[in-house]
N, C-alpha and C positions, 0 to 999 in steps of 0.2 A: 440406478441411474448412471449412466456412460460420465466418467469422469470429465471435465472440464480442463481442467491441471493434474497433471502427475510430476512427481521427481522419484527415479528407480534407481535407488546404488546410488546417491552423488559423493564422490570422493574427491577431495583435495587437501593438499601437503602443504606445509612449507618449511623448504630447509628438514624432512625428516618429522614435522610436527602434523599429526591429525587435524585437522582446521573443520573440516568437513566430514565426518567417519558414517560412510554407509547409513546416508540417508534418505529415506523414503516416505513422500507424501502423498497424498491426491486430494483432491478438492472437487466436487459436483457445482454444478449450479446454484447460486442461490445461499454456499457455506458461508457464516461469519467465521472465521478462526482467527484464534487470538497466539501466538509467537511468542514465549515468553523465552526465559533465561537469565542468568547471572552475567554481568561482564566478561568478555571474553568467551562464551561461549559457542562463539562462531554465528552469530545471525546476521552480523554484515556478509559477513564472506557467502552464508547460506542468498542471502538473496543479490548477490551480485552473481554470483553462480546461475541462478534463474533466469533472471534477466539478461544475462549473456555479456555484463560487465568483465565477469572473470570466468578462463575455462578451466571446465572440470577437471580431473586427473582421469577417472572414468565416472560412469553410471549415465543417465537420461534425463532429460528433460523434455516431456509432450504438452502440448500447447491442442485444448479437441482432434485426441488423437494422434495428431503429427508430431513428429521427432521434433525437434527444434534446437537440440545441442551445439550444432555445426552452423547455426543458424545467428546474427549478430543482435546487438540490444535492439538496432532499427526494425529490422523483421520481427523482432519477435512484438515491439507496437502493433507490429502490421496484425500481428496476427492476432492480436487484446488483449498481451499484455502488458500490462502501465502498474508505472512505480512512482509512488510521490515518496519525498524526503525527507530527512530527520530536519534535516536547516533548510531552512526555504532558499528555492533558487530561481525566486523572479528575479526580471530586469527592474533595475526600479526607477529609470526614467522613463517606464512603458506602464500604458493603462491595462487593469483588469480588462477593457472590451479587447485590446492588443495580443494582450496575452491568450484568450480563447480563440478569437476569433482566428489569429495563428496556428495554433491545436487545430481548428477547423478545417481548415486550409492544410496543413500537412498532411492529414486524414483524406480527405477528399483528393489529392494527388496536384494540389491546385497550390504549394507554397512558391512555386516559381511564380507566381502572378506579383506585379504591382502589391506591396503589401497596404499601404497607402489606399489602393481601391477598397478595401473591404465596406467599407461606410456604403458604399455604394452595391453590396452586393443582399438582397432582402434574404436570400437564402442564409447566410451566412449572417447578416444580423439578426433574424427572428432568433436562431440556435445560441447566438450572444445573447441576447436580451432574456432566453428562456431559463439557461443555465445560471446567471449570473441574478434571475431574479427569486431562482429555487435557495441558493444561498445566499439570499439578503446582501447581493452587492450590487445591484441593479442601479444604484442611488448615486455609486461611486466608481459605475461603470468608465468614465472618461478621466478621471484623477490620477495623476503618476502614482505607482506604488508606495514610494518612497511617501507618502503623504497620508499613507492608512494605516491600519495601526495592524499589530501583529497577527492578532487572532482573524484578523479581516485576511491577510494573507495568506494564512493556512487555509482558509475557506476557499481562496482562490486557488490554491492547487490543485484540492480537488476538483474545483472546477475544471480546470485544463486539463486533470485528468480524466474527469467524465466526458470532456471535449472528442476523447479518441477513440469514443465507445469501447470501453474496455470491453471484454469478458470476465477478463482475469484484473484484481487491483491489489496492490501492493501497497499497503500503507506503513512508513517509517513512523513511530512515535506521533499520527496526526496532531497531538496536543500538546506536543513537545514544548515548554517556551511561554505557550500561552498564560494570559493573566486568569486568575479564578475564575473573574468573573464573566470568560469569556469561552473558557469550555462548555460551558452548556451550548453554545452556536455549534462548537466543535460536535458533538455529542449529536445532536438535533442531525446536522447534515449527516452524518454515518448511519443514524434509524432510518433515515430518505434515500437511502442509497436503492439504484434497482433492482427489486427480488432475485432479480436471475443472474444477478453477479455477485461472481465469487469473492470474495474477501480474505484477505489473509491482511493480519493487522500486526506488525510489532508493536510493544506496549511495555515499559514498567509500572505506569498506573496499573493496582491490580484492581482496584475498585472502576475504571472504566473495562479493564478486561473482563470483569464479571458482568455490566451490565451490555457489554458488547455480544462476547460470542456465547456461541452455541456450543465450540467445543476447544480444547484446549492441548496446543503440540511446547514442551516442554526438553531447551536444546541445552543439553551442559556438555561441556567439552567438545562438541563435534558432534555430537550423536543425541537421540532424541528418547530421551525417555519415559518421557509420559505421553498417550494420544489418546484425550477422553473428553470427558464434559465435567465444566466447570465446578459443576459440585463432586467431583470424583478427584480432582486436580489436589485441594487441600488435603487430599488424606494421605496421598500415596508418599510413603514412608522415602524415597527419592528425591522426590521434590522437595519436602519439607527440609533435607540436608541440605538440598545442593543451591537450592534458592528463596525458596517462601518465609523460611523462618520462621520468627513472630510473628509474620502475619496468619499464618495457617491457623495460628493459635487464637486469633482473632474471634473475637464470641461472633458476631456476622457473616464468619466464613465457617465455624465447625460446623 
């Protein structure tokens, strides 16, 4: 299957230090992947790199096929890929319906309109009401953020980022924050995500990494040295140094 996402060679420095050392991924349709690592192993830098936050020193980034290195964080939305964040960064005197229906509206090429209209636009609210009812905020669609509770928030980025039909999704730590008893929502909405979109998920939870992906890209120092499946992940004599630890040794994970 024709790759969806690649990254070929990505290299970047700083001040003399490897941040990023000759890294290479792809991604098809439809992949869960899970992003792991130790502190400091460069996975902010790796996906700011992607998303076109920070430019490379060299190597590529293709978005279905096309180049897109040279290309900025806006385009490369354009083109499906979306990144939600470790800290959430909604507005929090604006409503969940605000918030996608905005996504919507920048998507559709239509953010210069009266933002105020949208209430009035059925296209644009069926797509509110649909998204926002797939993850149970339907209820608290009109309430300022600032007035719902955490893990109701992380639900909503994803919303806003399904809002811009990904292809490609980028998830920072989705359950970062969250109370116990509210990752299972978290969990729930990532099994509902759409078959044909790719996933790349960062993660220290390794028990949602296990029951998330399919396969498993492992980054210490810059460079990437495990890319396999989950139950191949705990063995490799690398990983267990460089991050897993204890847990490898976990009777659930041998």
């Amino acid at each position: 299957m024709q790759p969806i996402f690649e990254v070929r060679n990505l290299k970047r420095a700083f001040g003399g230090l490897a941040v990023t050392n000759d890294v290479s991924l792809s991604m098809a349709p439809g992949d869960r992947v899970a992003l792991i690592g130790p502190n400091g192993a460069g996975k902010t830098t790796f996906v700011n790199l992607v998303t076109g936050n920070l430019k490379p020193d060299s190597g590529e980034v293709r978005i279905g096929g096309e180049a897109v290195t040279g290309i900025d964080a806006i385009g490369r939305v354009r083109r499906g890929l979306v990144r939600s964040f470790q800290v959430t960064r909604l507005f929090a005197d604006m409503t969940p319906a605000e918030h996608v229906a905005l996504a919507v509206l920048q998507r559709s090429g239509r953010a210069g309109r009266l933002f105020g209209n949208f209430l009035g636009m059925p296209d644009v609210m069926a797509e509110v009401e649909e998204l926002l009812g797939k993850l149970g905020l339907k209820e608290l669609m009109h309430r300022k953020v600032s007035e719902i509770a955490y893990g109701q928030q992380r639900l909503l980025e994803i919303a806003v980022a399904l809002a811009l039909k990904p292809r490609v999704l980028l998830l920072d730590e989705p359950a970062a924050g969250v109370p116990q008893s509210d990752t299972g929502r978290i969990e729930q909405a990532l099994a509902d995500l759409p078959a044909d979109l790719a996933v790349l998920m960062i993660e220290h939870d390794m028990d949602l990494v296990f029951r998330f992906a399919k396969r498993v890209v492992v980054l210490a120092a810059g460079a990437i040295i495990f890319d396999g499946s989950p139950s191949d992940v705990t063995k490799d004599p690398r990983v267990r140094e460089a991050y897993l630890g204890s847990y490898a040794n976990a009777s659930h994970a041998a």
